[in-house]
N, C-alpha and C positions, 0 to 999 in steps of 0.2 A: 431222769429229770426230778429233781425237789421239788416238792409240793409241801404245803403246810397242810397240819394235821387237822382233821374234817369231819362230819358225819358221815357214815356208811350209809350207803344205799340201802339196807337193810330198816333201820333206824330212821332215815327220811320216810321209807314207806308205811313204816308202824304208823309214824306220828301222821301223817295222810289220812290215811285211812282211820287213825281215833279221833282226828278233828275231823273229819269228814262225818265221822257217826256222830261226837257229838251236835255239828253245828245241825245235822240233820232229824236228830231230836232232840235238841233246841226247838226248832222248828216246828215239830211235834207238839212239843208240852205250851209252846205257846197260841196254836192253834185250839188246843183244847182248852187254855186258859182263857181265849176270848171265847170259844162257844159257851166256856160255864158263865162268864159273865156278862156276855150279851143277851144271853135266852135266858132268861129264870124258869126254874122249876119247879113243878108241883111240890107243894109242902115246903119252900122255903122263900114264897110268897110273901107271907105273913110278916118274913124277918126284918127288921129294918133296916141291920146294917149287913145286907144280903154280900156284896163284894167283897168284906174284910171276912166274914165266916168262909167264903170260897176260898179264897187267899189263904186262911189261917188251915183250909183242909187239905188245900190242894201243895203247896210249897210243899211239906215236908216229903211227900212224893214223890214232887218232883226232882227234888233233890238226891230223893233214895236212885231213883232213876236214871239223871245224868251221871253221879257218882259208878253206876252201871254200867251203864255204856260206854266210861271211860275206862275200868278197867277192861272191859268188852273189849274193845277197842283198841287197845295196847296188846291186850295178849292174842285176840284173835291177828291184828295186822302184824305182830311179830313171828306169827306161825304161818300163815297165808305169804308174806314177804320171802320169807324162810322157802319154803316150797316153791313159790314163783324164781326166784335167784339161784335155786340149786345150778340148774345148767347152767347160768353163767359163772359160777364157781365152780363147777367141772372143766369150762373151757377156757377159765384163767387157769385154771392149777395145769391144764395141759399147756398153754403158753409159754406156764415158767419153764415145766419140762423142756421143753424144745427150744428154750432160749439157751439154757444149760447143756444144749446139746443130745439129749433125747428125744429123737426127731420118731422111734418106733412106736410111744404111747397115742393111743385112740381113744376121742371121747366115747364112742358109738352111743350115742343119746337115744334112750328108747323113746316108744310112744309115737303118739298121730303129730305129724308138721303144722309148726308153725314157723313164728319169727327166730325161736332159740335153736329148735331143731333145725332149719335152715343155716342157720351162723356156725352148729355144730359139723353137720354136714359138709361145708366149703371150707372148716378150716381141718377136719379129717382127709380131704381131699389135695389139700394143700400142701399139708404133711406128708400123706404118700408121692405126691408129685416132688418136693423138696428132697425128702428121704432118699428117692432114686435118684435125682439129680446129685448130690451130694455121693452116692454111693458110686457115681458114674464118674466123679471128678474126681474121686480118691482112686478108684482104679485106673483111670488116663494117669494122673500125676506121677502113682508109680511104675506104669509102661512107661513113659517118656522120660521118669527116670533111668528107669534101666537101657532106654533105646541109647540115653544121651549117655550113658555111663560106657555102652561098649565100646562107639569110638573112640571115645577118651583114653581109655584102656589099653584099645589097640595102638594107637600115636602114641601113650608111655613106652609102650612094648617098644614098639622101632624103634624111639630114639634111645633106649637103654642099651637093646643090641648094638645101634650103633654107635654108643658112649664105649663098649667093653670091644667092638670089633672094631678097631679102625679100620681095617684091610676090606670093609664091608663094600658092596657095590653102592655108591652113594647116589648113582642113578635110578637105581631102582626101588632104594631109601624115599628118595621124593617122590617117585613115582604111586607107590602106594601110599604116602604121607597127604599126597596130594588126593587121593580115590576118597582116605577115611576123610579127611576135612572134606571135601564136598556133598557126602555124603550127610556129615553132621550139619551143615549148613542146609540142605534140604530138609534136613529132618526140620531144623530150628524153624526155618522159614514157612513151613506145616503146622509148626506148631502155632504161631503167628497169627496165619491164616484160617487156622481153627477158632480159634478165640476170640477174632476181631468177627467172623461169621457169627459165633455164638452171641455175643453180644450184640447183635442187630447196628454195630454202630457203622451206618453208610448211607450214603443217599440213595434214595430211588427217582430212575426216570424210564422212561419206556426204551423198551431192549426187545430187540427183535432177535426171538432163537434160534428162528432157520439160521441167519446169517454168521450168530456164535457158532451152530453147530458144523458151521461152511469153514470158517475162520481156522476151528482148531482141527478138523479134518488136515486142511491146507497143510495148518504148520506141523504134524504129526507123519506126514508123506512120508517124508524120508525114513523116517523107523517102522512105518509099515511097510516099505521095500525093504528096508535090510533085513526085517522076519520073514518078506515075503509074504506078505498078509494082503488080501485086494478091498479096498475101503469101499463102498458104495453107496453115496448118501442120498436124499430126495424126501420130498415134504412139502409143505406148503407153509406161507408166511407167518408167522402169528406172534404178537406184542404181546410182553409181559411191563409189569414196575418192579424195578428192582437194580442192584448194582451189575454197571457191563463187567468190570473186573470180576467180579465173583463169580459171576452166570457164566462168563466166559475159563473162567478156572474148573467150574464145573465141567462143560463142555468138555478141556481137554483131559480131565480125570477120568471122564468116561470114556472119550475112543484112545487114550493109551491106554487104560488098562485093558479095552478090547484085544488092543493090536500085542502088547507083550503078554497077555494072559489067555495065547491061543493057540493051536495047533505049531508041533515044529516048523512046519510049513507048509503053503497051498492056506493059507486059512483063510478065512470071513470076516469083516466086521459091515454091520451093515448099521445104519446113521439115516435119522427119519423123523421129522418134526411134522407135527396134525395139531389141526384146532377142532377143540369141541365148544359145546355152547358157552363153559363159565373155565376152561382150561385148555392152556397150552402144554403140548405134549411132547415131549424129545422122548424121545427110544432108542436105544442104544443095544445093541445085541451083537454076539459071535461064535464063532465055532469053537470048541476043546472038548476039555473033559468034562466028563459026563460027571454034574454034582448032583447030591443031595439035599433036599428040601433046609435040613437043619443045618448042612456047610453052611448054604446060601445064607440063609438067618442070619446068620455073627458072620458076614462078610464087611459089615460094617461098621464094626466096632473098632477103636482104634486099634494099632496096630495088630491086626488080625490078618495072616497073607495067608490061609486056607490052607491047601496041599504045599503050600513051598515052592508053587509056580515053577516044574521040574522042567519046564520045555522052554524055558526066558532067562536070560542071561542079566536079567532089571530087577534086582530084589528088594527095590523100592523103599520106603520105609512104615509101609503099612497104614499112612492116611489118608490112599486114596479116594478110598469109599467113604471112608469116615467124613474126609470133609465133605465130599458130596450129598451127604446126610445134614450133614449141618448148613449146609449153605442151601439145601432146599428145604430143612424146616423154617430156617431165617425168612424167608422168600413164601412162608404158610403156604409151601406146597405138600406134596406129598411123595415117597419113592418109591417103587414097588423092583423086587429081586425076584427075579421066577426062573429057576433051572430049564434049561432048553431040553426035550427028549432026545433030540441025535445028539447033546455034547455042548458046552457053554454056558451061557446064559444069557436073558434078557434084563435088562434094568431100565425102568420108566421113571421118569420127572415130568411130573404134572403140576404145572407154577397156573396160580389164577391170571385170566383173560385180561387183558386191557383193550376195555370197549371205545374205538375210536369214533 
């Protein structure tokens, strides 16, 4: 934005602070100018014209004096100004940085808090929250790019072989043609669904979990029979605010990834909603293998599929978890991953209560 050019803050404050000393000894000198001329004093009694010899002693004084206090006044409130505006001339100069794209510069403002140390503080803090968000979407951008580049790759691939083979089985040309596009269209439709989560843009109304977590059990039956996997759900009612599509997207990201990410067969998934006093709880847990605290950690990142899920024939596209991370931070919940000891894991979504 254009602005026309102006006094610095700097230069407003000198001038403050030297009309302030002067107007406030002004004040002074005329205070003592009426004590000398209201109260006469010994030995200048006698004088007749007692008020012009006062005048004629005192002016030249006074003069030396405010002529003092204005240069006082200027150089002090140019130095005092100075000092008082550094931090906010530390934390414009780190502004421009980070407008320029230098998002890793830190005011760190020493000294005891106040109002500058405060505005330093939250905007250091905003920059490191920025900085990871930014470092988080330049590494999603280029997994999704590479996720989206493999299909593509593969679909040149076939139809080149089948440009140079004619004699090629053209049945089974579509048939895998048909795997990779669905494939890439799940992936797209993840990505979508990540992004419209991310940006909070949805309405909220009260959404009952037990019954999302009923819902996608239901429609998930059938692929937990053909793993052989035995689903088990139970809990108790409890209202969130929030979107039903999402909550319910959630829901089925976490009992399919139960059901395909579990034992070859015979396995568990067990499905459980509880209310506590300020949080509704879905829990979602199952049998496999046995992970580690720091697999569990980055199972959530996008596409991040752990060991390669060697016992599941579903090798997904890797946002499972991810979206379910983002559609319950959307939702200011919270998720917790916790490695099961005989084999699995459990994962918890805790969405805030809706007190009816």
């Amino acid at each position: 934005m254009d602005r026309q050019p102006g006094l610095s803050v700097r230069v407003k404050l000198t001038l403050s602070y030297a009309g302030f000393l002067m107007v406030a000894g002004g004040l002074l000198l005329a205070a003592v100018w009426v004590f000398l001329t209201r109260v006469p004093h010994v030995g200048l009694l006698l004088q007749p014209d007692y008020q012009y010899s006062v005048l004629r002693d005192f002016a030249p004084i006074a003069a030396v004096v405010l002529a003092f206090l204005l240069v006082f006044g200027l150089l002090g409130g140019w130095i005092l100004a100075g000092r008082m505006l550094d931090p906010l001339t530390r934390i414009t100069r780190a502004t421009r940085m980070a407008a320029n794209g230098s998002l890793s510069h830190r005011i760190d403002l020493e000294g005891r808090s106040d109002e500058f140390h405060e505005l330093a503080d939250a905007f250091d803090a905003m920059l490191t929250r920025l900085e990871a968000h930014v470092a988080e979407q330049q590494r999603f951008a280029a997994n999704a790019s590479h996720e989206l580049r493999t299909p593509l790759a593969i679909s040149k691939t076939l139809l080149d072989v089948a440009r140079t083979d004619p004699s090629a089985d053209t049945g089974e040309l579509i048939d895998r043609l048909h795997a990779v596009n669905t494939r890439a269209i799940g992936l797209t439709e993840a990505l979508l669904l990540l992004s419209r989560a991310d940006q909070r843009s949805f309405a909220r109304e009260p959404v009952d979990v037990s019954l999302l977590a009923e819902e996608a059990t239901e429609t998930l039956l059938p692929l937990a029979e053909k793993h052989r996997v035995t689903v088990e759900t139970g809990g108790a009612v409890g209202h969130t605010l929030g979107s039903p599509a999402l909550l319910l997207q959630l829901a089925m990201n976490l009992v399919h990834n139960a059901i395909v990410h579990n034992l070859p067969e015979q396995g568990t998934v067990w499905v459980d909603t509880s209310v506590r006093p300020e949080t509704v709880v879905l829990t979602v847990e199952n049998t496999g293998e046995k992970l580690t605290p720091q697999l569990v950690s980055t199972l959530t990142e996008p596409f991040q599929r752990g060991t390669e899920r060697l016992h599941t024939d579903h090798a997904g596209v890797g946002l499972g978890l991810a979206i379910v991370k983002t559609i319950t931070h959307a939702h200011d919940g919270t998720l917790t991953l916790t490695p099961r000891p005989a084999g699995g894991i459990r994962i918890t979504v805790e969405l805030p209560a809706m007190h009816r």
